[in-house]
C-alpha atoms as one frame of an Amber mdcrd trajectory, in Angstrom:
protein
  18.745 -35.769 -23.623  17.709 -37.440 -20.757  17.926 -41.433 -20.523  16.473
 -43.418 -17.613  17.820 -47.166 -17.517  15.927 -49.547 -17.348  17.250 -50.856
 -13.689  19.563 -49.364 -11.132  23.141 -50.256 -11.541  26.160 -49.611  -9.246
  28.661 -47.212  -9.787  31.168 -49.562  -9.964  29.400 -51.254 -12.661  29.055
 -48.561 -14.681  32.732 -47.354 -14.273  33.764 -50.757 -15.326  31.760 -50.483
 -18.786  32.088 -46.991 -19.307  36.171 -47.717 -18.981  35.546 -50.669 -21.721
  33.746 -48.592 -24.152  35.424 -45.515 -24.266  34.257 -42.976 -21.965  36.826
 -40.982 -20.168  35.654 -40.248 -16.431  36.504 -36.708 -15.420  37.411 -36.258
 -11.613  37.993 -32.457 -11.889  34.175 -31.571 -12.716  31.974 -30.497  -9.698
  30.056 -33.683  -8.193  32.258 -36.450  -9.665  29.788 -37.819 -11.961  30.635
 -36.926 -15.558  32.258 -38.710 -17.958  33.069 -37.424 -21.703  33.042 -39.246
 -25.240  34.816 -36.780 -27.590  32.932 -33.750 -26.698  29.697 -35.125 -25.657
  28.772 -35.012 -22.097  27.913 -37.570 -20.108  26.141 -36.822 -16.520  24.923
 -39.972 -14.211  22.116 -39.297 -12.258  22.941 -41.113  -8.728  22.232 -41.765
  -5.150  24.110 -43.191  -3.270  26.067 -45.853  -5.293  23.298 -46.746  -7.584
  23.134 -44.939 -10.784  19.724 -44.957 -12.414  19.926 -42.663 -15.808  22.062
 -39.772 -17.290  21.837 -36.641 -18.799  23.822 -36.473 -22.449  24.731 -32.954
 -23.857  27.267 -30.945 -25.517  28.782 -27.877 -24.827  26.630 -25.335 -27.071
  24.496 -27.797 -27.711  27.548 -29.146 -30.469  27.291 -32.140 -32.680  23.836
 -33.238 -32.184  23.868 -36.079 -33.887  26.647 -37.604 -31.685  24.685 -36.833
 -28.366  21.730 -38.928 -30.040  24.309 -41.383 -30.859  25.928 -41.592 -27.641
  22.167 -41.436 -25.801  21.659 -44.555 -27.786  24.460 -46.672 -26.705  22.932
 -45.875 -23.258  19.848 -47.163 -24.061  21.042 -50.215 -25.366  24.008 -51.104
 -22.792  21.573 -50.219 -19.954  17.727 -51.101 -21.369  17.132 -47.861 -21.275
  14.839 -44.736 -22.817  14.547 -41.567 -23.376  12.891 -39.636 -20.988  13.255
 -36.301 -22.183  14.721 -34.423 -25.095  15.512 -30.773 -26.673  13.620 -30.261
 -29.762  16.663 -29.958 -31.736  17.163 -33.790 -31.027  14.032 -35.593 -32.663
């Protein structure tokens, strides 16, 4: 799923509330911009510092109902929707 927030937000902003609700930031994956909540993927779609959506996924396209879940905490913390989904999501 894709979600587009609703405003731009700095990195550092979103560092500080992904830290605060549980999303572990992983340094080792290619582009620095991925962060994990149990197995659901979480990658920020940036330039520069500002951070303006992400792209939330699951390795094998796994628990499905937690990407929704997680896609939906975006849109909430960050005003955000849905810009684009895999049919196996609506």
């Amino acid at each position: 799923m894709h979600v587009d927030f609703g405003k731009s937000i700095t990195r550092d902003a979103f560092d500080e509330w992904a830290g605060n609700n549980g999303f572990r930031y992983s340094p080792q994956t290619v582009g620095q911009q991925t962060f994990y909540v149990d197995s659901v993927e979480i990658s920020l779609k940036q330039k520069g510092d500002m951070v303006n959506g992400a792209r939330v996924s699951s390795y094998y396209m796994e628990n499905l109902e937690s990407i929704k879940q997680v896609a939906a905490f975006l849109c909430t913390g960050f005003q955000g929707t849905v810009s684009h989904s895999d049919p196996e999501l609506i």
